[in-house]
C-alpha positions in Angstrom: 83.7 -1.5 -87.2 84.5 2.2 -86.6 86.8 3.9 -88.6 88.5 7.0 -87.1 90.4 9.8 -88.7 92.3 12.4 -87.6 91.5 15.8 -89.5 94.2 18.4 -88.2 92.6 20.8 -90.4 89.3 20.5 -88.4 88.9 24.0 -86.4 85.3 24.8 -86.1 81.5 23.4 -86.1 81.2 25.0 -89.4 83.9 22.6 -90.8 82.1 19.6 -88.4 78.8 20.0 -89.8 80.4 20.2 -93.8 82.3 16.8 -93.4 79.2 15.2 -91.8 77.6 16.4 -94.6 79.7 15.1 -97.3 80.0 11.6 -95.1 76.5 11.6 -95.8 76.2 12.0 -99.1 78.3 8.8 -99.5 76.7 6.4 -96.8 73.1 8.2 -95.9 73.3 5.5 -92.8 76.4 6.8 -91.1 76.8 7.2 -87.5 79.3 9.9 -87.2 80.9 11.4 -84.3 82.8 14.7 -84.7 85.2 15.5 -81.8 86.6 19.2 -82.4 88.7 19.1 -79.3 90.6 16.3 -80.6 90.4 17.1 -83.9 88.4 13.6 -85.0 86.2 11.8 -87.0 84.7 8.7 -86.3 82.5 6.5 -88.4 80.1 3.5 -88.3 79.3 2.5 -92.0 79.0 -0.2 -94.2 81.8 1.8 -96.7 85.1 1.2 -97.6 87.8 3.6 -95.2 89.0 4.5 -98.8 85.6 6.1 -99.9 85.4 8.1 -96.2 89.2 9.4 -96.6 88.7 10.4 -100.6 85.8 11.9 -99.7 87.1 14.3 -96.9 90.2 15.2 -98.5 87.9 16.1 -102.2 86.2 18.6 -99.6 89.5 20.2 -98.8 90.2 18.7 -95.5 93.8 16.8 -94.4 93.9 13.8 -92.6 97.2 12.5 -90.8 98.7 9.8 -92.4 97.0 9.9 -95.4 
């Protein structure tokens, strides 16, 4: 199932490419999908939603609702 996140604070490839990053380092067998149009994340991975959201928001990022 595919969790997807909306990260207002999202505004450039730089920040993409960090956030993929620190996806990674959680769940090295995500399939992520950053849209910087519409400001989204959205991941395939065997992890809680939990882990995903801590893990973006410890890297300085918002995401709605949470």
């Amino acid at each position: 199932m595919a969790l997807k996140l909306h990260v207002p604070t999202l505004n450039s490839s730089d920040d993409a490419e960090n956030i993929k990053q620190t996806i990674l380092t959680h769940e090295p067998d995500a399939h992520i999908d950053i849209d910087l149009d519409q400001k989204t994340i959205t991941i395939e991975a065997k992890a809680s939603e939990e882990t995903f959201k801590q893990a973006v928001t410890a890297a300085g990022y918002e995401i709605s609702g949470y």
